[in-house]
TIRO-177821 format. One line per field, with one value per residue (C-alpha): x, y, z; residue in three letters. Coordinates in steps of 0.001 Angstrom, whole numbers. Layout:
% residues N
u: (X, ...)
v: (Y, ...)
w: (Z, ...)
rest: (ALA, ...)
This chain:
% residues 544
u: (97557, 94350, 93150, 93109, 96516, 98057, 98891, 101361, 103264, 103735, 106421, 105236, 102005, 102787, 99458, 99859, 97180, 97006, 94486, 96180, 96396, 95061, 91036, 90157, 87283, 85841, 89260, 90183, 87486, 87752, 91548, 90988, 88155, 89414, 93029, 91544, 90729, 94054, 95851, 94219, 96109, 99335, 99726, 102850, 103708, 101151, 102241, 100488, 102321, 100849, 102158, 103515, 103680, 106664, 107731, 105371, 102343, 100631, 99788, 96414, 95667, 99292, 100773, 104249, 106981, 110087, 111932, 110622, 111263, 114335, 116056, 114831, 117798, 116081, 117961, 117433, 116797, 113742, 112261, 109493, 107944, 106064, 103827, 100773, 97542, 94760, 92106, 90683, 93624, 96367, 98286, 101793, 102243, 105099, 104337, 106698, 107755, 107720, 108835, 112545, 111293, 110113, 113085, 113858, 110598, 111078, 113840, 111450, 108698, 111429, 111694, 108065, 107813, 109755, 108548, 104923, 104224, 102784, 101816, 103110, 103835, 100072, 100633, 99324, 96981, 97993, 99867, 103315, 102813, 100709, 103505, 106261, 104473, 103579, 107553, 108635, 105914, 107417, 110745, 109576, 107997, 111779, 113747, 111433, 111533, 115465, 115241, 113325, 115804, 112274, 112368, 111285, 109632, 107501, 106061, 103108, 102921, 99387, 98539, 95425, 93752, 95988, 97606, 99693, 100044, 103391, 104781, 103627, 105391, 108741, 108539, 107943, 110827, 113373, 111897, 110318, 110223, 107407, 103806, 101526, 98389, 96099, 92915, 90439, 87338, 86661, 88551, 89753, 87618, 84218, 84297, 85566, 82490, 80233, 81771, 81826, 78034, 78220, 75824, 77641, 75033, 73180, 76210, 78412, 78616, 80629, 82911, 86711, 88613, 91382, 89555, 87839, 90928, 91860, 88498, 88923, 92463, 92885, 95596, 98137, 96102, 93904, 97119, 98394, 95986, 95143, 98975, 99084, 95803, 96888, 100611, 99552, 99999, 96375, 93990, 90963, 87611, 85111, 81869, 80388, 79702, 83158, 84434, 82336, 83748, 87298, 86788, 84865, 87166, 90499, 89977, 90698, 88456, 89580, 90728, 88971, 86107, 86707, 83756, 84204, 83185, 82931, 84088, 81081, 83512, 83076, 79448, 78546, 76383, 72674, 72679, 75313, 73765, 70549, 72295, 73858, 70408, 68881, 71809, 72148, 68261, 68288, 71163, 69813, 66582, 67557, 69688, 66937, 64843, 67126, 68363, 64503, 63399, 60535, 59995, 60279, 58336, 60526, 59038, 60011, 61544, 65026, 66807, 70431, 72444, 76391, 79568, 81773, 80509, 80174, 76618, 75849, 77781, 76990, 73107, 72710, 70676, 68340, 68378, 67399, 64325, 63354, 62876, 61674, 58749, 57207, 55729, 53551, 52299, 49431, 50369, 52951, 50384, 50358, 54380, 57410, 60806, 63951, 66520, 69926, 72890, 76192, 78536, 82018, 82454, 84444, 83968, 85228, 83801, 80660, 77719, 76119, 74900, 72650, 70591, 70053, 66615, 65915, 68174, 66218, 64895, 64820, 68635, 69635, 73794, 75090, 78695, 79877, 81033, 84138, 82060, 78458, 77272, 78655, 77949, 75933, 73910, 73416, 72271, 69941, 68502, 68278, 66414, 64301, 62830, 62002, 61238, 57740, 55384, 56656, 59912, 63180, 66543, 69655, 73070, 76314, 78788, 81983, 83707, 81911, 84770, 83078, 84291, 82734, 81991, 78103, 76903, 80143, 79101, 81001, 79514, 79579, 77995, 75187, 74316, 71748, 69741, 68708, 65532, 66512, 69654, 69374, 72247, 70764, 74465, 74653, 77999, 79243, 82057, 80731, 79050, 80005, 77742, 74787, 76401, 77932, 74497, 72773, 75474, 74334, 70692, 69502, 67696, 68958, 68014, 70756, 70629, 71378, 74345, 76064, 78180, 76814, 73180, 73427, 75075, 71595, 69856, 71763, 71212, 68029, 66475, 64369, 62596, 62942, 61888, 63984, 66915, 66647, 67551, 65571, 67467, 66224, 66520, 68625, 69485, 69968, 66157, 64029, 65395, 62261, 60708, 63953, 62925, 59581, 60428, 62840, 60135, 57440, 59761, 60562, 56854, 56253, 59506, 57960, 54838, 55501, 54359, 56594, 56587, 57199, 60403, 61950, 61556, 63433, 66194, 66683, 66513, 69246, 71317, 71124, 72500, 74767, 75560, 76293, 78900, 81258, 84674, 84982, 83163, 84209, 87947, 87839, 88321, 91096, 92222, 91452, 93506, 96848, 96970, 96239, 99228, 101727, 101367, 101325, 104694, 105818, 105218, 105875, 109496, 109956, 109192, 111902, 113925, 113765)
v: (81403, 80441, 83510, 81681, 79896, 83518, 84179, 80807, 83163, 86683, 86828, 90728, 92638, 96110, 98545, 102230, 104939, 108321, 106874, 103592, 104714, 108018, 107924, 110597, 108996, 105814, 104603, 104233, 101695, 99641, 99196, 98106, 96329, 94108, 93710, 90788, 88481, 89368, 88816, 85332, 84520, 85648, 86878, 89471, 88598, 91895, 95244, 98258, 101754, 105071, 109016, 109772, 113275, 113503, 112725, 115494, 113928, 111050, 108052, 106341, 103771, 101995, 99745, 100960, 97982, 99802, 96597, 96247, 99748, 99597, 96621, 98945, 101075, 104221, 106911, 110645, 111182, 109002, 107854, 105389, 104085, 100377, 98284, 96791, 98492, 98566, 96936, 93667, 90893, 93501, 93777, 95293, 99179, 101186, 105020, 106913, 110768, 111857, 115435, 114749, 113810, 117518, 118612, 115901, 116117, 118555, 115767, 113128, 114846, 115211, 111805, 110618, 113621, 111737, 108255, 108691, 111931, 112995, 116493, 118025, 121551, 122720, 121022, 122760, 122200, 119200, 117327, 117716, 115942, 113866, 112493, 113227, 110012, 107995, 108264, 107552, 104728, 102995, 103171, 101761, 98756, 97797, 98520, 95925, 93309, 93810, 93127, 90149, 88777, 88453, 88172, 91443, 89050, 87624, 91004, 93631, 97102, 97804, 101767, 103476, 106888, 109124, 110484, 107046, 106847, 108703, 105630, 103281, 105154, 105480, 101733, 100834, 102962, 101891, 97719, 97253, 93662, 94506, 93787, 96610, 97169, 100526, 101008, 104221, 104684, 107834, 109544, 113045, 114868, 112575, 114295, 117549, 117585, 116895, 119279, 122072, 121907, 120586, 117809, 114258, 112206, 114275, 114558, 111602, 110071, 113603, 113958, 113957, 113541, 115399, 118269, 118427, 118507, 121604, 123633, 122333, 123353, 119518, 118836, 117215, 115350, 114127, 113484, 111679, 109089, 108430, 107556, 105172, 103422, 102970, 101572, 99359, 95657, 95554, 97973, 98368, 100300, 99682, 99325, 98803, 102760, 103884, 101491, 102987, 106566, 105158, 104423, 107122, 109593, 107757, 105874, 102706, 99878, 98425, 94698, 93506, 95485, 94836, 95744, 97101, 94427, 94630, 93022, 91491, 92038, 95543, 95032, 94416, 91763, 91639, 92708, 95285, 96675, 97003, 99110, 101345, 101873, 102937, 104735, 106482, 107544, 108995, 111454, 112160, 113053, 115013, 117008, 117486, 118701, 121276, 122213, 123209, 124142, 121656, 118058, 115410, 112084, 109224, 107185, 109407, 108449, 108683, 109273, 110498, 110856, 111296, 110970, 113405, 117092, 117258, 119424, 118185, 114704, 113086, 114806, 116510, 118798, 116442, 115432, 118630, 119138, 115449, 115816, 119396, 118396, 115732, 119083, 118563, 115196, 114691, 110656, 112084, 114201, 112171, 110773, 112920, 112767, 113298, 114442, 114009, 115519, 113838, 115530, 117359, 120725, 123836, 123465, 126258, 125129, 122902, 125129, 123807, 127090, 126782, 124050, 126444, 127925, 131476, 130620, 132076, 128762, 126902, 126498, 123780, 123201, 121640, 123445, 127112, 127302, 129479, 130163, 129685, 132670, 130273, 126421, 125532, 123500, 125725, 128273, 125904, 124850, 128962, 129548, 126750, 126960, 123272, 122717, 121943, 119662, 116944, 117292, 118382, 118769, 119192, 119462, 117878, 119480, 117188, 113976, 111404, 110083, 109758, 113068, 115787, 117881, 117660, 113863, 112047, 108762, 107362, 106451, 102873, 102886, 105572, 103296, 101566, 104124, 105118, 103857, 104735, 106079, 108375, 108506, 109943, 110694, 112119, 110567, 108118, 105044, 102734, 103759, 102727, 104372, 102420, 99519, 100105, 100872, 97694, 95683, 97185, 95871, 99717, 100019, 102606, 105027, 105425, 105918, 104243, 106746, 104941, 101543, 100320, 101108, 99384, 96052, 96106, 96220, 93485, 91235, 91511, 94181, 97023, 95813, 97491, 94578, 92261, 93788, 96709, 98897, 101299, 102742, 105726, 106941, 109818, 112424, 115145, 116077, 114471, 116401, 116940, 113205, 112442, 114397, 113106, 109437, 109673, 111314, 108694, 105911, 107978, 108065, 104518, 103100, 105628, 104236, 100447, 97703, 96292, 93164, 94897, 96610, 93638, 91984, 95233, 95321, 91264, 91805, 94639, 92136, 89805, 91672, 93123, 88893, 88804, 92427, 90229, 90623, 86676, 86835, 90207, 89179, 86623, 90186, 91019, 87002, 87890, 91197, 90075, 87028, 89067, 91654, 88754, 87578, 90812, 91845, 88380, 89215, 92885, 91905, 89118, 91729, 93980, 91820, 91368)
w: (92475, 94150, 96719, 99493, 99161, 99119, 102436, 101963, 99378, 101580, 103941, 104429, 104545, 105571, 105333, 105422, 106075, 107906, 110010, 111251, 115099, 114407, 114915, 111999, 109667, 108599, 107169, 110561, 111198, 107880, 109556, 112564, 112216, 109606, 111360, 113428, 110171, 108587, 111585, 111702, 108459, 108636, 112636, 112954, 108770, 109184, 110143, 110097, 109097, 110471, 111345, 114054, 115239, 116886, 120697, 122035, 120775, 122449, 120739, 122742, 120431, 120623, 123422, 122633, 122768, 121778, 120194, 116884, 116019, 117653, 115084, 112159, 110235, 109189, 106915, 106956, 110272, 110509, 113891, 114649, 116944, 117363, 119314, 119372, 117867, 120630, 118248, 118211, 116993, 118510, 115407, 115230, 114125, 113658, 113412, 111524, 112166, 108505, 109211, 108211, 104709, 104068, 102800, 100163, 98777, 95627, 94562, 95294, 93340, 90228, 89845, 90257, 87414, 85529, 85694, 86049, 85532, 89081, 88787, 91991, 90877, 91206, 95626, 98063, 101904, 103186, 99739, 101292, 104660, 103082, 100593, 103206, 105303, 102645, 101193, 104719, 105297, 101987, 103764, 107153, 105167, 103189, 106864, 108507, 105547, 105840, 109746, 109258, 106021, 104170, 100046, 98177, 96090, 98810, 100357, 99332, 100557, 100574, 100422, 101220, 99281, 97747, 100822, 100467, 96850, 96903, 99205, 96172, 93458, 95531, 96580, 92941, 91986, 94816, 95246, 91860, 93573, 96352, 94931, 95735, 96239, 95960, 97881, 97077, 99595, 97605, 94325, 95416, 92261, 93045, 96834, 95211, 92517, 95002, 97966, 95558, 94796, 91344, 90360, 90405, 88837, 86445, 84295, 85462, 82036, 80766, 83560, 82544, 85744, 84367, 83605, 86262, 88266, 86328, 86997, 90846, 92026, 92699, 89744, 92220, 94985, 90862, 89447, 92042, 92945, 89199, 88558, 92302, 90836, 87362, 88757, 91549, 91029, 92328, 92137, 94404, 95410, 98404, 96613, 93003, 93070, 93548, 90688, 88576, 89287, 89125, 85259, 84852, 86861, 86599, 83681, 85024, 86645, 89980, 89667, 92902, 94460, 98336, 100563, 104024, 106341, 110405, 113308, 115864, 118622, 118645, 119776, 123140, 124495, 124400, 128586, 128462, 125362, 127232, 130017, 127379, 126377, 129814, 130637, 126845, 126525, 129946, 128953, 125146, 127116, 129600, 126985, 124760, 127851, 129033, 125588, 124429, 127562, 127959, 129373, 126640, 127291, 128354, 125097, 122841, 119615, 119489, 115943, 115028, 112598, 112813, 110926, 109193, 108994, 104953, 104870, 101646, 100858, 104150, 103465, 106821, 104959, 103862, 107432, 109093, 106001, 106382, 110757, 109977, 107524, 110761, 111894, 109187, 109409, 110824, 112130, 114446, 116786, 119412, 119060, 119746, 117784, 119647, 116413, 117372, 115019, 115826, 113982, 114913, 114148, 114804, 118684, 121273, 124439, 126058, 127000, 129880, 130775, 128013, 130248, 132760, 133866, 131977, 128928, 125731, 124527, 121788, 121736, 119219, 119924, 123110, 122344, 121726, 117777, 116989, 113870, 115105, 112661, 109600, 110641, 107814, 109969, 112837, 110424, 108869, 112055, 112776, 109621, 110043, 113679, 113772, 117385, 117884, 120636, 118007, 117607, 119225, 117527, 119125, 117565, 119403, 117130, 118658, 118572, 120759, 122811, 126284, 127224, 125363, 128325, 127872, 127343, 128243, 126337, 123374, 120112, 120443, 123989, 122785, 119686, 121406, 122986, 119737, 117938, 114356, 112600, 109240, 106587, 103573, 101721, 98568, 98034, 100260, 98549, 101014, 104716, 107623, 110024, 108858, 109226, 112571, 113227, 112725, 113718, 117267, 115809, 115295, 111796, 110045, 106598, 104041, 100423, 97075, 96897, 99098, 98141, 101607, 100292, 96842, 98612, 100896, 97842, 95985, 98836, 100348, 98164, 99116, 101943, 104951, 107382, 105629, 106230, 108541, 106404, 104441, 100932, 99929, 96286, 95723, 92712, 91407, 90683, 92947, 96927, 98107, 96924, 99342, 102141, 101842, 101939, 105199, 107086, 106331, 107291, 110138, 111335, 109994, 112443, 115028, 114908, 114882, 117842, 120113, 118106, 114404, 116398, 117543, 114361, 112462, 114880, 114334, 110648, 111016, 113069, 110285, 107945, 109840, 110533, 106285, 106248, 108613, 107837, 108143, 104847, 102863, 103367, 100878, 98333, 100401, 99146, 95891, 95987, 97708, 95050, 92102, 93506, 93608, 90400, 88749, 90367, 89457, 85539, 85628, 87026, 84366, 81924, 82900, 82910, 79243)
rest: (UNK, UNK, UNK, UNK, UNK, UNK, UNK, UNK, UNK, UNK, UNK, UNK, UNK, UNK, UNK, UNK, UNK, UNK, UNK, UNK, UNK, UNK, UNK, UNK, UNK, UNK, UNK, UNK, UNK, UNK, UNK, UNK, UNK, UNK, UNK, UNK, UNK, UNK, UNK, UNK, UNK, UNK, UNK, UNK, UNK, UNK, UNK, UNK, UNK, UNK, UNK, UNK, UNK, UNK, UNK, UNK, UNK, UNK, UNK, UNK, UNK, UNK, UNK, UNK, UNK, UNK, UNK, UNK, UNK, UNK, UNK, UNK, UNK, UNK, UNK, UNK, UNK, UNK, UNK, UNK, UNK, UNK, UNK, UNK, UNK, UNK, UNK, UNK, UNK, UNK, UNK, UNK, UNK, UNK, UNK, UNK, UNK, UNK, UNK, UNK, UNK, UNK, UNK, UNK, UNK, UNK, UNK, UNK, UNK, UNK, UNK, UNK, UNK, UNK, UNK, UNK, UNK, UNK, UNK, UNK, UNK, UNK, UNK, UNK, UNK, UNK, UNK, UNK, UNK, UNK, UNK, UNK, UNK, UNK, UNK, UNK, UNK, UNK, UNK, UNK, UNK, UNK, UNK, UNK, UNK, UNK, UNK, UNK, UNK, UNK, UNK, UNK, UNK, UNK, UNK, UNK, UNK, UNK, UNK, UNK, UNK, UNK, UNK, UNK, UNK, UNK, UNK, UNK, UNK, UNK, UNK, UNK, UNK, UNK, UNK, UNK, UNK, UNK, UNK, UNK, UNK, UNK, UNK, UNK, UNK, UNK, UNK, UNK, UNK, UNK, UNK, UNK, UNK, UNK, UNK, UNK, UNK, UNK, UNK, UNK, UNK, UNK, UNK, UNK, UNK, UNK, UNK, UNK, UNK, UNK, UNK, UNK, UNK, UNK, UNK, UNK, UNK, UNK, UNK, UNK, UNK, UNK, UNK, UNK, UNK, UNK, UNK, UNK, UNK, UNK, UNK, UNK, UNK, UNK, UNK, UNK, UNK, UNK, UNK, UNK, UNK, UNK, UNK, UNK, UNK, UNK, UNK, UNK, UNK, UNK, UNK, UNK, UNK, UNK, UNK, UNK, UNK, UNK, UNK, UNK, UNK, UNK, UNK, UNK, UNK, UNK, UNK, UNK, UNK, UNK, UNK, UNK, UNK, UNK, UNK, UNK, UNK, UNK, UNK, UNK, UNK, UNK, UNK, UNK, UNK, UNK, UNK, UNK, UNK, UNK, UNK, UNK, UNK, UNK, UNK, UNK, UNK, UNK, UNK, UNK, UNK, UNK, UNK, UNK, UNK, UNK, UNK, UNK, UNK, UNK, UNK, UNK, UNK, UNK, UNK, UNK, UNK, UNK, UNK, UNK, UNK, UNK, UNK, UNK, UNK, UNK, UNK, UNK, UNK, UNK, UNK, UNK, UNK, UNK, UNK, UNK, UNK, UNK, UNK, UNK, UNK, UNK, UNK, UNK, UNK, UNK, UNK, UNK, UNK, UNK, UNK, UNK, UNK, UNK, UNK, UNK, UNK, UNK, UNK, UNK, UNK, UNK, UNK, UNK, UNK, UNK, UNK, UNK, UNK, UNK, UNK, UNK, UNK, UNK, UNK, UNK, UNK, UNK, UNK, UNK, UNK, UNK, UNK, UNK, UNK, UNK, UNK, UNK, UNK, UNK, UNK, UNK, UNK, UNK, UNK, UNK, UNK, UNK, UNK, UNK, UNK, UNK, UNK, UNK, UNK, UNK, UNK, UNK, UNK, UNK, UNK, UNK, UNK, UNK, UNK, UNK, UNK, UNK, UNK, UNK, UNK, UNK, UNK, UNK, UNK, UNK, UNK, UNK, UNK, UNK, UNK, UNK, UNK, UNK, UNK, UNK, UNK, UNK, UNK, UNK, UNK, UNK, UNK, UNK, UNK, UNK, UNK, UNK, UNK, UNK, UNK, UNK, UNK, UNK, UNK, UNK, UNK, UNK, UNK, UNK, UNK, UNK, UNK, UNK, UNK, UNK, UNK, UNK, UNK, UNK, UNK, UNK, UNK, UNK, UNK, UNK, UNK, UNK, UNK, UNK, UNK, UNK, UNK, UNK, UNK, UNK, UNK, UNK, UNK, UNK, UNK, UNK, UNK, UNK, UNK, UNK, UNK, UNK, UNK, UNK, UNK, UNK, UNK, UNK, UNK, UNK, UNK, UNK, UNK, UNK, UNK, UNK, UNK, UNK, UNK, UNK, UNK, UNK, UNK, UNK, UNK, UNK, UNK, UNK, UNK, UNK, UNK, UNK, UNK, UNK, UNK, UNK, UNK, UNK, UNK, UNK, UNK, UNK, UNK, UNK, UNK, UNK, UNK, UNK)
């Protein structure tokens, strides 16, 4: 079946993640970024599956339209609700409350035991709920194909990470006729090496997942997505890198790799973006001025970095060294660095006091921690003292929604009021905040540990004003080489002409222009074909 012929073939796409309609990580944006492509090719054939958190809990990113949910006949006490996601292409979603499943979950876990030996026994954290949506999500998918009268044989159920791959196994089990497809943006034990402090790359090569799993507590969540990958019709990873810790870590190799793209019509135009600018420097600014207690220069150089608060994965350490060591270089004395850390943490409460007159200065966090005395990075920012006539850093430890309580922007619209963007991950599937970031033509600084990083370099290679993009070699050995080379590019992006600027943000733009999702979709082609014809022969086979 030729990729491109196989949305002729699906009756069905239903796609299932905790973060369809729930705004959590970067999953969320591979979703509903790409929806708009997808829903180009098959229009409401594609439904997205996400939780739902009962009646009490609001759901802002659907327009709720009762009838779909309303045709669907749902057993066990299962209630949904559906509409229309509030992302480009408007796709349909049902959200499912998956709290009646609880109960029937030790059955559920016998028989997944029994045919593909799930380990389930060592569960605990969030395993349960996790499986408890992705069994009910499975359900959702057959109860719309059986409102619609569409063939088992001519729908996929596509589940993402191993918080879905529970869903796979039971539709497998209960509509061996469904082709599925598996998605991992990151293996459970790769995060888990890396989040415990062990050293991923330095010993990748002798890395049993298995055993690994065993050392780390992580037996079920291991055991679990290793089984979903090895059963799926269609197997797949985000990036060259995290195929190559599937088979090393899961001992199989994805089928497709399918890169996360994004959609231009999350960026604003060339004049509003300019506003944002203006409006977003003014309010970094004047936060940096109040938070350090002195007047920074309206041209100073604005860089951030933001994401998901993993100290060491997402590098935020490297970060903090890398902006601390421009004290030291002598080619910044006459150019000041506004640092920006945009990272959620344990937040109790905005601290505008801390702008006031008097306040012991330097102050580094915009927002009262509940655990200030144990943020790694407020404690490294402590230790470290970095302020100087060179450089301010301040920390915005919350979600960037436009209503923080301090700046009041949203990510998107404070994009452009920065000059740079630094990402230097230790382990990161793919990236998306580099990306985002020169989609909105910011250059940015990631790292070769990143799948986003390594595609840069396949394409354009290592030339920053080729691509915008600057990928910085990381390992196990060689931190402070790291730290070394972010803060020259730092000062070398700091210190550019007008002219050199505006031909890095262009060159970001452009490759920004090549990670459409009008061009990575083809893998998402690919994937859906090669999931249909697998099912196709795995039924024949049992039916032998």
């Amino acid at each position: 079946m030729e990729p491109q012929n196989a949305y002729h073939h699906i009756d069905l796409l239903c796609e299932a993640s905790w973060e369809v309609c729930n705004k959590v990580g970067g999953i969320y944006t591979v979703l509903s970024t790409k929806a708009l492509e997808l829903q180009k090719r098959l229009g409401d054939r594609l439904v997205f599956i996400g939780p739902d958190f009962g009646a009490e809990a609001s759901a802002p990113y659907l327009s709720e339209d009762p009838e779909l949910a309303g045709s669907l006949e749902l057993p066990y006490g299962l209630k949904a609700r559906s509409g229309r996601w509030n992302v480009p292409g408007e796709p349909l979603a049902v959200l499912v409350d998956f709290r009646p499943m609880l109960p029937l979950l030790p059955e559920i876990y016998g028989k997944v035991w029994q045919q593909y030996r799930v380990d389930s026994l060592h569960a605990y954290g969030d395993y349960d709920e996790a499986c408890a949506f992705a069994v009910a999500a499975a359900i959702v998918m057959t109860a719309i194909a059986k409102s619609r009268g569409a063939a088992d044989s001519r729908c996929i159920g596509h589940f993402n990470e191993w918080t879905t791959g529970m869903g796979l196994l039971y539709l497998q089990i209960n509509r061996p006729q469904w082709a599925t497809v598996f998605t991992t943006h990151a293996t459970s034990i790769g995060r888990s090496i890396c989040g415990n402090g062990k050293d991923l790359y330095r010993y990748f090569q002798g890395y049993n997942g298995d055993q690994m799993a065993g050392e780390l507590n992580m037996q079920s969540k291991h055991s679990l997505e290793k089984q979903a990958a090895h059963a799926a019709d269609c197997f797949t990873a985000v990036s060259d890198l995290t195929a190559r810790e599937c088979e090393q870590l899961l001992d199989i190799r994805p089928a497709v790799v399918t890169p996360n793209g994004f959609d231009a019509s999350f960026v604003p135009s060339a004049a509003k973006r300019a506003a944002q600018r203006r409006a977003g420097r003014k309010k970094l600014l004047s936060l940096a001025s109040g938070l350090s207690g002195r007047q920074i220069p309206e041209d100073a150089f604005i860089v951030a970095t933001s994401g998901r608060n993993e100290y060491r994965n997402k590098g935020l350490d490297l970060f903090i060294d890398a902006m601390a060591s421009i004290n030291a270089d002598p080619a910044m004395k006459d150019r000041h660095v506004a640092a920006f850390i945009l990272v959620p943490a344990w937040v109790k409460e905005p601290a505008p006091d801390l702008l006031a007159e008097g306040v012991e200065k330097p102050q580094y966090a915009t927002h009262r921690l509940h655990n200030e005395e144990s943020d790694a990075v407020a404690c490294r920012l402590r230790s470290l003292n970095p302020d100087s006539d060179r450089l301010t850093v301040c920390y915005l430890p919350c979600y960037l929604d436009g209503a923080d309580g301090m700046l009041d922007i949203d990510y998107y619209s404070l994009l452009p009021a920065l000059d740079l963007t630094v990402f230097p991950s230790y382990y990161e599937p793919w990236g998306y905040t580099p990306l985002e970031s020169v989609a909105f033509g910011v250059p940015s600084v990631t790292t070769d540990k990143s799948g986003f990083g390594c595609w840069v370099i396949s394409e354009e290679g290592d030339d920053m004003m080729k691509s915008g993009v600057k990928v910085e070699p990381r390992d196990d050995e060689h931190y402070g080489r790291a730290v070394a080379g972010i803060e020259k590019t730092v000062a070398q992006v700091a210190q550019m002409a007008a002219p050199e600027r505006r031909k890095l943000k262009q060159a970001a733009q452009h490759t920004a222009e090549k990670a459409s999702w009008s061009l990575f979709i083809k893998h998402y082609d690919e994937a859906f074909a090669t999931a249909l014809l697998r099912a196709r022969t795995r039924n024949e086979e049992r039916r032998l």
